[in-house]
VONU-826954 format. One record per atom (N, C-alpha, C, O): residue number from 1; residue in one letter; chain; atom name; z, y negated, x. Coordinates in nm, 4 decimals. Layout:
! VONU-826954
<rec NUM 'A' 'A' 'CA' <Z Y X>>
...
***
This chain:
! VONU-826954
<rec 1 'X' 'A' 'N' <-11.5247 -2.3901 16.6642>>
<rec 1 'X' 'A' 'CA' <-11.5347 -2.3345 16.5322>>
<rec 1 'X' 'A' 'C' <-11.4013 -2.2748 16.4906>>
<rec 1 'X' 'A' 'O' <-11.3392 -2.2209 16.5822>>
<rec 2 'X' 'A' 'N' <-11.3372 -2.2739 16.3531>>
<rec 2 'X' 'A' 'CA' <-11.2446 -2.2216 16.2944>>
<rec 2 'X' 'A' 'C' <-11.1826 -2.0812 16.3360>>
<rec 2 'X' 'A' 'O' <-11.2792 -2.0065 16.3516>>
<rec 3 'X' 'A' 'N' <-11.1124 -2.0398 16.3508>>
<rec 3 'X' 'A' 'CA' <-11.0720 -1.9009 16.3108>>
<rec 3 'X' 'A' 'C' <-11.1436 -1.7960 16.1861>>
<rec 3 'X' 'A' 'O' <-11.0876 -1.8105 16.0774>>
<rec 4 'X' 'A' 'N' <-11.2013 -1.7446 16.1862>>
<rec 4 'X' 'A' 'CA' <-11.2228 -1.6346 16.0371>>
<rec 4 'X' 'A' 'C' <-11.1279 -1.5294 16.0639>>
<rec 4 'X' 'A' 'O' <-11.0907 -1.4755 16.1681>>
<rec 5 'X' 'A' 'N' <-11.0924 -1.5114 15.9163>>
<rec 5 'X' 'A' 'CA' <-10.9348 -1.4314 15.8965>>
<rec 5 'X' 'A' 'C' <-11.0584 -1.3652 15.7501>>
<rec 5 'X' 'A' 'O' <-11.1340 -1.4240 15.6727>>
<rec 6 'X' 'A' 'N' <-11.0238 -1.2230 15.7714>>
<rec 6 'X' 'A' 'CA' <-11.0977 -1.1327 15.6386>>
<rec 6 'X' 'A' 'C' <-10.9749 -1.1794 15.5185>>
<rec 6 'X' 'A' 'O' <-10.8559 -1.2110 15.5194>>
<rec 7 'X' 'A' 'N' <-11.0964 -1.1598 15.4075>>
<rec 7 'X' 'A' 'CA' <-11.0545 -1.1774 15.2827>>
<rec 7 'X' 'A' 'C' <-11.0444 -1.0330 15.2130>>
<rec 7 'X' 'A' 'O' <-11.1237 -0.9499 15.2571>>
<rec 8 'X' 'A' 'N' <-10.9791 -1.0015 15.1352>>
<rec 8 'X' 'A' 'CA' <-10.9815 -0.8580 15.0695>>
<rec 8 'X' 'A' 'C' <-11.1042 -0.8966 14.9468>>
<rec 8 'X' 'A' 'O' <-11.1277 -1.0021 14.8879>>
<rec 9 'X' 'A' 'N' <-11.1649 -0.7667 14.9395>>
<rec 9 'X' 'A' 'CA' <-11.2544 -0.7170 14.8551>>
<rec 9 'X' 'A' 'C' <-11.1998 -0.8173 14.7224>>
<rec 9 'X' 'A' 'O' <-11.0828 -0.8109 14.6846>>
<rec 10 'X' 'A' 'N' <-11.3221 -0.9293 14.6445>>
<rec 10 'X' 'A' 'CA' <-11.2889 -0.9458 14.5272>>
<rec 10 'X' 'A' 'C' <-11.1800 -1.0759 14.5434>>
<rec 10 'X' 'A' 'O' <-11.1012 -1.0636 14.4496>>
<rec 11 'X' 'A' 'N' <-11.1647 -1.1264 14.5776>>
<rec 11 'X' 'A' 'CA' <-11.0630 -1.2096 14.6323>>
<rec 11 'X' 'A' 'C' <-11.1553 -1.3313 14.7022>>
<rec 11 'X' 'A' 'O' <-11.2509 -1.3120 14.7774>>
<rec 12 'X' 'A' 'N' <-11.0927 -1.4869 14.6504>>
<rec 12 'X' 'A' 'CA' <-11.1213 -1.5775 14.7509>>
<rec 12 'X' 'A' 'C' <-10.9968 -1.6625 14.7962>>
<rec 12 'X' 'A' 'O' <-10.8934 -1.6767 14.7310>>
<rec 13 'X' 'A' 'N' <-11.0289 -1.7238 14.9360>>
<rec 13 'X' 'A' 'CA' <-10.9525 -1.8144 14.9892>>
<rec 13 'X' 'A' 'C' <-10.9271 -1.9254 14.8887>>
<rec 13 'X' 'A' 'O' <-10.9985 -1.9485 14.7911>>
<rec 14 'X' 'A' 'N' <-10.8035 -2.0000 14.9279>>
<rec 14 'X' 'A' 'CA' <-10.8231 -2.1471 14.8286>>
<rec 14 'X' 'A' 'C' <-10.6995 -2.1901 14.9229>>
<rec 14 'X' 'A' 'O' <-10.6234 -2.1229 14.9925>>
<rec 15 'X' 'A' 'N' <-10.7069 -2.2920 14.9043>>
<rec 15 'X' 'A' 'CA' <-10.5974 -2.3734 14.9817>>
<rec 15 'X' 'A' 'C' <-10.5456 -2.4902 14.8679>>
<rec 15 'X' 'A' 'O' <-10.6115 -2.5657 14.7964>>
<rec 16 'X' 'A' 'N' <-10.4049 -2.4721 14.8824>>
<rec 16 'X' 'A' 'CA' <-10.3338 -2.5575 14.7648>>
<rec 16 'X' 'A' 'C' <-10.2359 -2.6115 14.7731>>
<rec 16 'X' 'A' 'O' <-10.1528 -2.5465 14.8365>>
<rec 17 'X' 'A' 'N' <-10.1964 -2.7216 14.7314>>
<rec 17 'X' 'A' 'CA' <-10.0840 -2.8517 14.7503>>
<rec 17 'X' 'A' 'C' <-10.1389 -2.9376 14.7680>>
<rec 17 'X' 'A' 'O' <-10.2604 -2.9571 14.7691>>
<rec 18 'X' 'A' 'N' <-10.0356 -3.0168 14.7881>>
<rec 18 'X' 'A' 'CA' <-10.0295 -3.1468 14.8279>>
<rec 18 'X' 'A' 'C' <-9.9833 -3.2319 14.9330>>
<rec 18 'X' 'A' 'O' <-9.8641 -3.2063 14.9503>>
<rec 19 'X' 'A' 'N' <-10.0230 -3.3233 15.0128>>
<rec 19 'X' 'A' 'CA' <-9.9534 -3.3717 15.1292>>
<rec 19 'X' 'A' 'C' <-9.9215 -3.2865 15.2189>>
<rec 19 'X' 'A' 'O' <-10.0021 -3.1978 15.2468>>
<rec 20 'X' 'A' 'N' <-9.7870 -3.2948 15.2890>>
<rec 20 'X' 'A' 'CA' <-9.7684 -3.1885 15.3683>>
<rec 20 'X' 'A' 'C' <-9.7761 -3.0173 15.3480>>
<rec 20 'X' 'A' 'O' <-9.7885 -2.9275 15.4313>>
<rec 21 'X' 'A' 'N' <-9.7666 -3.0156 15.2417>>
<rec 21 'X' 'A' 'CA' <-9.7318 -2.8912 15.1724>>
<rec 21 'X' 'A' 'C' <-9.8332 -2.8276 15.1047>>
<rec 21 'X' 'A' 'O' <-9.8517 -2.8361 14.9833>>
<rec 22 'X' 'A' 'N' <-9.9449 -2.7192 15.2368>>
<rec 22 'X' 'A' 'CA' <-10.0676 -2.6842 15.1545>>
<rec 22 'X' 'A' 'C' <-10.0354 -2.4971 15.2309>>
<rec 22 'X' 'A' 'O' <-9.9962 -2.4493 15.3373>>
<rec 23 'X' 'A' 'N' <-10.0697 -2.4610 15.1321>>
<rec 23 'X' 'A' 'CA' <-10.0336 -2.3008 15.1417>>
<rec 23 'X' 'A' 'C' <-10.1872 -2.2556 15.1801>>
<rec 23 'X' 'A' 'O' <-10.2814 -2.3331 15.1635>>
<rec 24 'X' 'A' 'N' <-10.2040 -2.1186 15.2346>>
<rec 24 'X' 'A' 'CA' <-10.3708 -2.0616 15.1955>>
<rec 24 'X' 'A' 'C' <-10.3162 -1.9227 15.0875>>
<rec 24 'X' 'A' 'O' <-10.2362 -1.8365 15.1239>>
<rec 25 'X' 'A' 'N' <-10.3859 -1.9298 14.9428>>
<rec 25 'X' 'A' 'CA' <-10.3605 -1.8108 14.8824>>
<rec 25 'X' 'A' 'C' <-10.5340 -1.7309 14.8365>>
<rec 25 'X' 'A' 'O' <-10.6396 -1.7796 14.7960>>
<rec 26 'X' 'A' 'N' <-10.4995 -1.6217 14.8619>>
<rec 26 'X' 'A' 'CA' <-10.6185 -1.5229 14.8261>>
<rec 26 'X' 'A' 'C' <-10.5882 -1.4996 14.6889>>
<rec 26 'X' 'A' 'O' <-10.4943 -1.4357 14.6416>>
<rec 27 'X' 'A' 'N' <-10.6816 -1.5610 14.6309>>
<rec 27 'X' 'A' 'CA' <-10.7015 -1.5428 14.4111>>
<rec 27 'X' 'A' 'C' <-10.8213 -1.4408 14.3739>>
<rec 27 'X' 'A' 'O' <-10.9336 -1.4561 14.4220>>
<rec 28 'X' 'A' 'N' <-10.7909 -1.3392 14.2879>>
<rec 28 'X' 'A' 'CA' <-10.8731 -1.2583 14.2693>>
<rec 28 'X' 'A' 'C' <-10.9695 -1.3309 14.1666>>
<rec 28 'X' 'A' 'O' <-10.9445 -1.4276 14.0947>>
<rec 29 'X' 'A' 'N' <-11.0765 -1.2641 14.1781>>
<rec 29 'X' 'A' 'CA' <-11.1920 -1.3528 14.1341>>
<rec 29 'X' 'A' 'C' <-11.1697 -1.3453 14.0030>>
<rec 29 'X' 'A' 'O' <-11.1939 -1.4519 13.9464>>
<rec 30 'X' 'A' 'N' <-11.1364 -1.2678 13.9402>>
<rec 30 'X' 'A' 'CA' <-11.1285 -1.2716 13.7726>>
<rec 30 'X' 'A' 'C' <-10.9697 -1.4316 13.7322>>
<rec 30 'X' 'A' 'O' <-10.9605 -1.4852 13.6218>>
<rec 31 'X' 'A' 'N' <-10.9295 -1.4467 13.7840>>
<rec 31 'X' 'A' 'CA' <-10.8428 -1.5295 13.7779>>
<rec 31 'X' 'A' 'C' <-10.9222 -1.6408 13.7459>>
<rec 31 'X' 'A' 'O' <-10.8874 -1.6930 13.6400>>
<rec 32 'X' 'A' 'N' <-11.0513 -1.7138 13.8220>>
<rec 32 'X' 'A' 'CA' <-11.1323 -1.7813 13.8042>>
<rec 32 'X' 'A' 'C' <-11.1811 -1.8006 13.7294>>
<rec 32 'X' 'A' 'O' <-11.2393 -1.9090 13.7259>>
<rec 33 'X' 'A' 'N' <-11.1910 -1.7130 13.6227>>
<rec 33 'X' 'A' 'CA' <-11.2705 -1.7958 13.4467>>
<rec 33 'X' 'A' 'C' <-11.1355 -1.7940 13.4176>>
<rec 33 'X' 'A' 'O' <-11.1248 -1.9144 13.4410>>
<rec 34 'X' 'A' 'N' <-11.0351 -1.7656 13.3902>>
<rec 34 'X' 'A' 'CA' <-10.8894 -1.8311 13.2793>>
<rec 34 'X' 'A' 'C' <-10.9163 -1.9586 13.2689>>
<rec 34 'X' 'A' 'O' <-10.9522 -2.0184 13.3703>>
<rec 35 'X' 'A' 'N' <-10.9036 -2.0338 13.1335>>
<rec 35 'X' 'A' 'CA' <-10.8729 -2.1722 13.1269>>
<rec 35 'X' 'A' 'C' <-10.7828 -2.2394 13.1511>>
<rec 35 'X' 'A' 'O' <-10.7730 -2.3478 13.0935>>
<rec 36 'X' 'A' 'N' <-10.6963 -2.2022 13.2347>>
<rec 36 'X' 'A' 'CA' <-10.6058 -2.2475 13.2903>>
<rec 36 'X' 'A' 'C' <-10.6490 -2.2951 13.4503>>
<rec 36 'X' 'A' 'O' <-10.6304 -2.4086 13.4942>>
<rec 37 'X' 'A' 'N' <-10.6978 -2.2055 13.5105>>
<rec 37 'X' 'A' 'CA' <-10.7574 -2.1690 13.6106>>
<rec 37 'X' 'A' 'C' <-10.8661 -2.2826 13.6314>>
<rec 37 'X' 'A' 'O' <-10.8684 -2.3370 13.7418>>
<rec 38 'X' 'A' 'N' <-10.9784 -2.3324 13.5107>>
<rec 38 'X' 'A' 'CA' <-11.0271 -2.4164 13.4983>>
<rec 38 'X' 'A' 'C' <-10.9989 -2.5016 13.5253>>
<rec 38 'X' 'A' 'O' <-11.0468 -2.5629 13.6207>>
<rec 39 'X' 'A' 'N' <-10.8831 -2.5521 13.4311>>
<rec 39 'X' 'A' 'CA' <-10.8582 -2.6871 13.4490>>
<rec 39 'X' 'A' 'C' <-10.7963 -2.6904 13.6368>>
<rec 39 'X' 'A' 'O' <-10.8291 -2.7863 13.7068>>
<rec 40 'X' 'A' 'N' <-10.7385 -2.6148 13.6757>>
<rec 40 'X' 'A' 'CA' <-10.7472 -2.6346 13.7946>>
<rec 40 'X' 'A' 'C' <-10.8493 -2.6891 13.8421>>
<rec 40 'X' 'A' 'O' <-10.8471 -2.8033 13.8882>>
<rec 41 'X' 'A' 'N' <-10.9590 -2.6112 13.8375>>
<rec 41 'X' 'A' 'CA' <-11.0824 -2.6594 13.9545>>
<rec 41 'X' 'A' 'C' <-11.1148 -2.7820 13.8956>>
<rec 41 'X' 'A' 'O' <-11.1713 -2.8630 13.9690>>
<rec 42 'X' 'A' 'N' <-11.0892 -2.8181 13.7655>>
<rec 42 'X' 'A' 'CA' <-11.1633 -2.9575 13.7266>>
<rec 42 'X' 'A' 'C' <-11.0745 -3.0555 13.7953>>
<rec 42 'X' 'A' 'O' <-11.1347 -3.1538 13.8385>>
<rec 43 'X' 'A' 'N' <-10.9342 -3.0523 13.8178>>
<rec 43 'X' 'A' 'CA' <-10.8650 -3.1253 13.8960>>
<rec 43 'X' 'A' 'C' <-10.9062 -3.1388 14.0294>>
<rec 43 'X' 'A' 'O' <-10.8980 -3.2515 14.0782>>
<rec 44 'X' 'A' 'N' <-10.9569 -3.0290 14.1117>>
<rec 44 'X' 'A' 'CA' <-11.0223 -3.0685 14.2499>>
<rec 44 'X' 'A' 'C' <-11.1659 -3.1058 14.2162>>
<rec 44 'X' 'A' 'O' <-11.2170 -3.1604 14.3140>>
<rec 45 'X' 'A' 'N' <-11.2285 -3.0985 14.1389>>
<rec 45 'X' 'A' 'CA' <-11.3301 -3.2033 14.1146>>
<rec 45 'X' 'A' 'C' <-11.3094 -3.3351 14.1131>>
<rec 45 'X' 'A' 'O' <-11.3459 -3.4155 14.1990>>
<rec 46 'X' 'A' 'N' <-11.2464 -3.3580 14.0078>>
<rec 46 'X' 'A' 'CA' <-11.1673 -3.4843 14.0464>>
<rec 46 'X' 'A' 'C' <-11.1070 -3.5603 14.1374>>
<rec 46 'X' 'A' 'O' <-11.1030 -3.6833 14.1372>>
<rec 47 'X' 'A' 'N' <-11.0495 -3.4716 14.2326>>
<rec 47 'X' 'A' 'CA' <-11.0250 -3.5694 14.3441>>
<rec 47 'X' 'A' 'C' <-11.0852 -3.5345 14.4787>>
<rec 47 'X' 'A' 'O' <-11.0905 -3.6181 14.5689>>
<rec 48 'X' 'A' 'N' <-11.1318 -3.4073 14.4924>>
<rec 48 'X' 'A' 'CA' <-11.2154 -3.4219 14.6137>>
<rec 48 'X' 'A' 'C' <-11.4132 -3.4039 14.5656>>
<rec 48 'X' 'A' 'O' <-11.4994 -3.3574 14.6402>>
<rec 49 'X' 'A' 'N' <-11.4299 -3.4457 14.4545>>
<rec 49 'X' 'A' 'CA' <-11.5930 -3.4114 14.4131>>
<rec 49 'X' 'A' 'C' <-11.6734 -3.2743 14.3750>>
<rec 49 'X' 'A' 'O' <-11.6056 -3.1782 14.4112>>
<rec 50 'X' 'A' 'N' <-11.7475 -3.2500 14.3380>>
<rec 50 'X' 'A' 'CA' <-11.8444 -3.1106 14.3895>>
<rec 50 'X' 'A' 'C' <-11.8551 -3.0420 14.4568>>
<rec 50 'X' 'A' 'O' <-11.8645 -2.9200 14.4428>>
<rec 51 'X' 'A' 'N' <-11.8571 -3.1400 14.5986>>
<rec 51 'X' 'A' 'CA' <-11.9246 -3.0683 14.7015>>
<rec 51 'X' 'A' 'C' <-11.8544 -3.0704 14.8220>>
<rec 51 'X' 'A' 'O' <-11.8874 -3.1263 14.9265>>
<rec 52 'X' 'A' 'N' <-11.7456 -2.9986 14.7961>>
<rec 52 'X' 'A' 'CA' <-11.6625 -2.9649 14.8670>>
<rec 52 'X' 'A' 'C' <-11.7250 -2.8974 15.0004>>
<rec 52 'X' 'A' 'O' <-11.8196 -2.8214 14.9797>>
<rec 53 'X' 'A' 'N' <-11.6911 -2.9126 15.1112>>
<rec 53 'X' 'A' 'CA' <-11.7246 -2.8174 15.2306>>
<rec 53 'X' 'A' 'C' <-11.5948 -2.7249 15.2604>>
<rec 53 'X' 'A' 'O' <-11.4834 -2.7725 15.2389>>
<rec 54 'X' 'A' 'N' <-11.6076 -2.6046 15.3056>>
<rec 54 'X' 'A' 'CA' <-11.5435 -2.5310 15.3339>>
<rec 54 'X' 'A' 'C' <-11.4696 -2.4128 15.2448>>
<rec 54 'X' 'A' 'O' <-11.5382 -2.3518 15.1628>>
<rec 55 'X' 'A' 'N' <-11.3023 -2.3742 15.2642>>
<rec 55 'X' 'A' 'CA' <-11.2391 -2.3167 15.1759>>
<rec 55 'X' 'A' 'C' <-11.2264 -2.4666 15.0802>>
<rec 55 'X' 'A' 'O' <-11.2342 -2.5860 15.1092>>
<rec 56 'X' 'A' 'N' <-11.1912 -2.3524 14.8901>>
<rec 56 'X' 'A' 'CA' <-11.1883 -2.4337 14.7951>>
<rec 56 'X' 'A' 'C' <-11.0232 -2.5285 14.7882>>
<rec 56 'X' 'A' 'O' <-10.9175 -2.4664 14.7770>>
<rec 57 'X' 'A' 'N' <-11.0260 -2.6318 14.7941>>
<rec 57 'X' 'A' 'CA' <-10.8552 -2.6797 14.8255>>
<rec 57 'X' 'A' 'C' <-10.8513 -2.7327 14.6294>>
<rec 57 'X' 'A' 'O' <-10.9410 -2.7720 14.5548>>
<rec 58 'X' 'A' 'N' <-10.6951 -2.7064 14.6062>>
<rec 58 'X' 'A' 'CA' <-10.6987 -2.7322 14.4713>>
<rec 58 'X' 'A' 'C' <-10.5640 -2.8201 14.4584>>
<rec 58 'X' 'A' 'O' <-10.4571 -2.7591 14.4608>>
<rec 59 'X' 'A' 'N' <-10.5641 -2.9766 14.4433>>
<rec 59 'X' 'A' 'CA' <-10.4397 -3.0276 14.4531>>
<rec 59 'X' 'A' 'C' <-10.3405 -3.0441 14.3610>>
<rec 59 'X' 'A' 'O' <-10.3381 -3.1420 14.2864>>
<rec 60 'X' 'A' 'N' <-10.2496 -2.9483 14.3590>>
<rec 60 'X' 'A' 'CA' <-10.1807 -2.9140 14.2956>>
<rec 60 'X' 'A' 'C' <-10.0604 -2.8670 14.3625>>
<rec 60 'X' 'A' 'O' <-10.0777 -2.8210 14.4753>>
<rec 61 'X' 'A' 'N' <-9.9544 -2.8688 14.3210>>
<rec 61 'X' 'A' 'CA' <-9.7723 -2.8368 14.3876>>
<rec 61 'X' 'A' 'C' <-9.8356 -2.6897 14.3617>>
<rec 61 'X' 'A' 'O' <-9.9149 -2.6377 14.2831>>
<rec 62 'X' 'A' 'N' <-9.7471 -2.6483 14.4840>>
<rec 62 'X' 'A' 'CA' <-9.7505 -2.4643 14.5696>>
<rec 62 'X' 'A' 'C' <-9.7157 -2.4069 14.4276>>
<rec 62 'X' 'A' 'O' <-9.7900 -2.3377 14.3579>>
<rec 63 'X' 'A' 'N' <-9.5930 -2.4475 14.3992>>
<rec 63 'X' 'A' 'CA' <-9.4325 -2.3536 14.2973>>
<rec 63 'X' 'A' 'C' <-9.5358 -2.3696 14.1550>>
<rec 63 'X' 'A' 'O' <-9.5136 -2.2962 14.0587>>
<rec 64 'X' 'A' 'N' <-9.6315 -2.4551 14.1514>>
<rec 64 'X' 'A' 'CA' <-9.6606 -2.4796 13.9827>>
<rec 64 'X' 'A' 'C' <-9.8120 -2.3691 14.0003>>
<rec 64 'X' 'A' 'O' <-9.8507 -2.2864 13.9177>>
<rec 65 'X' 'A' 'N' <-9.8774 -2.4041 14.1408>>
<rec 65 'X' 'A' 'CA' <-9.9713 -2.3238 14.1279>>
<rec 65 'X' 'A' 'C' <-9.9410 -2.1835 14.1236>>
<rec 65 'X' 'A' 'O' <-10.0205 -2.1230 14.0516>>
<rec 66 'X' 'A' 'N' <-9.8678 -2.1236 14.1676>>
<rec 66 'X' 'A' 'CA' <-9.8251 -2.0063 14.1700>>
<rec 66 'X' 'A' 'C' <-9.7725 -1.9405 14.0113>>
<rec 66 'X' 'A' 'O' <-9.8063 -1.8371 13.9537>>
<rec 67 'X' 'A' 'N' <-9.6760 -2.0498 13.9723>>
<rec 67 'X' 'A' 'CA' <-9.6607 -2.0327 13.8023>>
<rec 67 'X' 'A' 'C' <-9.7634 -2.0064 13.7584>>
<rec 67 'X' 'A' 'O' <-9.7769 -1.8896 13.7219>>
<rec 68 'X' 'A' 'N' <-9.8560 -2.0809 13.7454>>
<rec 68 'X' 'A' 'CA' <-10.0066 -2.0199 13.6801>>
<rec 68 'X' 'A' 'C' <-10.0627 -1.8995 13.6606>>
<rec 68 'X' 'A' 'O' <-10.0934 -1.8334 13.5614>>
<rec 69 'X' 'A' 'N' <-10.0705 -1.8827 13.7998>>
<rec 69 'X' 'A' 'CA' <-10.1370 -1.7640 13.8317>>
<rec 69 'X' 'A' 'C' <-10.0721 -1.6920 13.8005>>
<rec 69 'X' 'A' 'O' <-10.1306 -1.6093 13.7306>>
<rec 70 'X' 'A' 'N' <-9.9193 -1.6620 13.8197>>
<rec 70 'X' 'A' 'CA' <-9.8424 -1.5216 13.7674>>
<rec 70 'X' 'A' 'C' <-9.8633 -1.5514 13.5576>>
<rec 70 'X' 'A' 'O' <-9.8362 -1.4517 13.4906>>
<rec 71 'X' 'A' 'N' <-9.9046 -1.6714 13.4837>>
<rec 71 'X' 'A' 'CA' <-9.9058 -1.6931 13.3651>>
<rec 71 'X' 'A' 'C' <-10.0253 -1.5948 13.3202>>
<rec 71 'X' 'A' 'O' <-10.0293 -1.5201 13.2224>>
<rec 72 'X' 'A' 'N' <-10.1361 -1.6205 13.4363>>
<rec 72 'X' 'A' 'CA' <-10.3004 -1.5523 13.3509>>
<rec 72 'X' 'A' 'C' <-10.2850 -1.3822 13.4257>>
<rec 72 'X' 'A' 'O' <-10.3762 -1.3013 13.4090>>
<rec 73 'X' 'A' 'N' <-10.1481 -1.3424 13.5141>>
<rec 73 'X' 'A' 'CA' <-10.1826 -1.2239 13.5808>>
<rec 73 'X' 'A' 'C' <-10.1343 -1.1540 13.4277>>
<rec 73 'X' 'A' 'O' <-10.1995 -1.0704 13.3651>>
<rec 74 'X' 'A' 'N' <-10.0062 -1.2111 13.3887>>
<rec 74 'X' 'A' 'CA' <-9.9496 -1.1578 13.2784>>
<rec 74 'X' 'A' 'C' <-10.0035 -1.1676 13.1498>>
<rec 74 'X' 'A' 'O' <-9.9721 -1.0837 13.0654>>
<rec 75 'X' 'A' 'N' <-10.0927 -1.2735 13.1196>>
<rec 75 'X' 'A' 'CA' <-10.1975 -1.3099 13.0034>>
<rec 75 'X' 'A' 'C' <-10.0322 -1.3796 12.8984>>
<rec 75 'X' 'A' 'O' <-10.0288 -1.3898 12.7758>>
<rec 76 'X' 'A' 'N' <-9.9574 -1.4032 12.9613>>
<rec 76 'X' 'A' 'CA' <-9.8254 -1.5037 12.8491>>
<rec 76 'X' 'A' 'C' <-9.9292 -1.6423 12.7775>>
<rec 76 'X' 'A' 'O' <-10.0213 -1.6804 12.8497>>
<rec 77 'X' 'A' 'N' <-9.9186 -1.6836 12.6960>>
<rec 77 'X' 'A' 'CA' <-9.9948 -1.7777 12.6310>>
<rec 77 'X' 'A' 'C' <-9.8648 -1.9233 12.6422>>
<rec 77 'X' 'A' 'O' <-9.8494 -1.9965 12.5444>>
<rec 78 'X' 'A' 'N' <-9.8071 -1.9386 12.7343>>
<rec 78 'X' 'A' 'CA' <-9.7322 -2.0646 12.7340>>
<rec 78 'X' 'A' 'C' <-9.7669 -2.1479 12.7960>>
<rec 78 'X' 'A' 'O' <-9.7126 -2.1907 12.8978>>
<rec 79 'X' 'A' 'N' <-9.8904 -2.1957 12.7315>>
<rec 79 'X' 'A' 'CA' <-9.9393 -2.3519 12.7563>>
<rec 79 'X' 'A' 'C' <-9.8739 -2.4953 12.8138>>
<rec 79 'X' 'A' 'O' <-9.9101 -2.5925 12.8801>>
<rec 80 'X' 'A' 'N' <-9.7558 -2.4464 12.7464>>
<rec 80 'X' 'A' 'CA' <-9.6676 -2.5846 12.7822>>
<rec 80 'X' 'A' 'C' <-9.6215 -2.5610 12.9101>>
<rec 80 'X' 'A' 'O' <-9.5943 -2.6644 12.9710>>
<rec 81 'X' 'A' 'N' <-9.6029 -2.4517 12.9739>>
<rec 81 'X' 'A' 'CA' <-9.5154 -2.4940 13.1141>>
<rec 81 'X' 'A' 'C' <-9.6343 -2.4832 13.1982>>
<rec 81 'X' 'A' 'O' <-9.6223 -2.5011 13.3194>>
<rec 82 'X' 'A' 'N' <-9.7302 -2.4601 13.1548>>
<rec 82 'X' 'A' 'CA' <-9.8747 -2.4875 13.2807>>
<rec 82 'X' 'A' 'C' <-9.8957 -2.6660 13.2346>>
<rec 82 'X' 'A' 'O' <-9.9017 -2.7651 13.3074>>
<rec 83 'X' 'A' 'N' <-9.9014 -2.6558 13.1181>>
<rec 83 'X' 'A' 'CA' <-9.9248 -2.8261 13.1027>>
<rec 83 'X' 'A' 'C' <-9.8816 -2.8872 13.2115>>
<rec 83 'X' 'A' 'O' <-9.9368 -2.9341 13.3111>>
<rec 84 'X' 'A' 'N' <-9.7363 -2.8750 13.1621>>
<rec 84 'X' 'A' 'CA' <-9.6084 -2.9389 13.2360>>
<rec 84 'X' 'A' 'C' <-9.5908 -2.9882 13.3762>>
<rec 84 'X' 'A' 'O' <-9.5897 -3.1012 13.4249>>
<rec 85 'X' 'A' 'N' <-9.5745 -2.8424 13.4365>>
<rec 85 'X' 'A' 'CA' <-9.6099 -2.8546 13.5428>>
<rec 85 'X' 'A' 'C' <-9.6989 -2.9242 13.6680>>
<rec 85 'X' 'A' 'O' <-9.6706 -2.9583 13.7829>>
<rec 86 'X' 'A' 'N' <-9.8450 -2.9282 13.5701>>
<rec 86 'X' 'A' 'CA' <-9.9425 -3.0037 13.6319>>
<rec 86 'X' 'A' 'C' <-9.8940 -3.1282 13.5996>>
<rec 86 'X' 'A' 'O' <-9.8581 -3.1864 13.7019>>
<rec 87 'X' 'A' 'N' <-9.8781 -3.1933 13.4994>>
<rec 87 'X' 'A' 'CA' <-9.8588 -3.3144 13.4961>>
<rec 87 'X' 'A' 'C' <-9.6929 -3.3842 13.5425>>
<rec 87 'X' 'A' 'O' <-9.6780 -3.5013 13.5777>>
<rec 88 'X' 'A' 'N' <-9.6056 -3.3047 13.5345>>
<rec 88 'X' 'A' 'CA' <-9.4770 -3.3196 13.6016>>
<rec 88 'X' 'A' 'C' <-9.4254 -3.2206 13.6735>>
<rec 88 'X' 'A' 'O' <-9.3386 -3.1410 13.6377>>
<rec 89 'X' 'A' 'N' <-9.4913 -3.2283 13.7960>>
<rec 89 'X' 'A' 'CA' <-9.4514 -3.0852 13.8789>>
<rec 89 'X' 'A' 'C' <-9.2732 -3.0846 13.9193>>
<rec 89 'X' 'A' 'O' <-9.2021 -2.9908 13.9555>>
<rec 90 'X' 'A' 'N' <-9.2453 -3.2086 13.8990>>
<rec 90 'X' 'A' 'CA' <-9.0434 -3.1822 13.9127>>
<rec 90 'X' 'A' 'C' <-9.0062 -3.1204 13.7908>>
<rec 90 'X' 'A' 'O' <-8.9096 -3.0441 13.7926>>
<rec 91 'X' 'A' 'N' <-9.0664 -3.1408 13.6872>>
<rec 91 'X' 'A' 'CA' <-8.9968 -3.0054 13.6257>>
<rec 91 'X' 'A' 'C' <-8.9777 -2.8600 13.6208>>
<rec 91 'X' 'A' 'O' <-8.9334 -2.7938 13.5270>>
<rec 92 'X' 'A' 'N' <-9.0273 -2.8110 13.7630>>
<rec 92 'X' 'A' 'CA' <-9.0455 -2.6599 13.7949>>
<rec 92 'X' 'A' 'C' <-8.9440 -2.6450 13.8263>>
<rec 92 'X' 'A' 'O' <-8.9066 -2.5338 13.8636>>
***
């Protein structure tokens, strides 16, 4: 069986990247309704289904996911470099 490593209060695991390059980051749960945030998870719907087992993995580049999240910590409304990013992560 796995290792269990505690999560802080309010906070979930997620695991993110791509290929070699998958980080584990703890996302506070309110981060999770942003529509930004959304379209994340609709992207791991997309490529790994529903019914995921385990921690939530979200495939997406580390540097763009992280952009995000510092976008909805700050509430900045710049759509375009979350676009961007997801869809051309070399432009980070």
């Amino acid at each position: 069986m796995g290792k269990r490593v505690s999560v802080q209060r309010g906070h979930i695991p997620v695991l993110v990247g791509e290929g070699k390059e998958i980080q584990r980051v703890l996302v506070h749960r309110q981060v999770l309704r942003h529509p930004y945030f959304t379209g994340l998870l609709e992207l791991a719907a997309m490529e790994f289904g529903h019914d995921q087992k385990g921690v939530l993995r979200i495939p997406c580049d580390v540097k763009c996911f992280h952009t995000i999240v510092q976008l909805i910590r700050s509430s900045t409304r710049r759509k375009k470099v979350t676009i961007s990013c997801l869809f051309f992560p070399n432009l980070m």
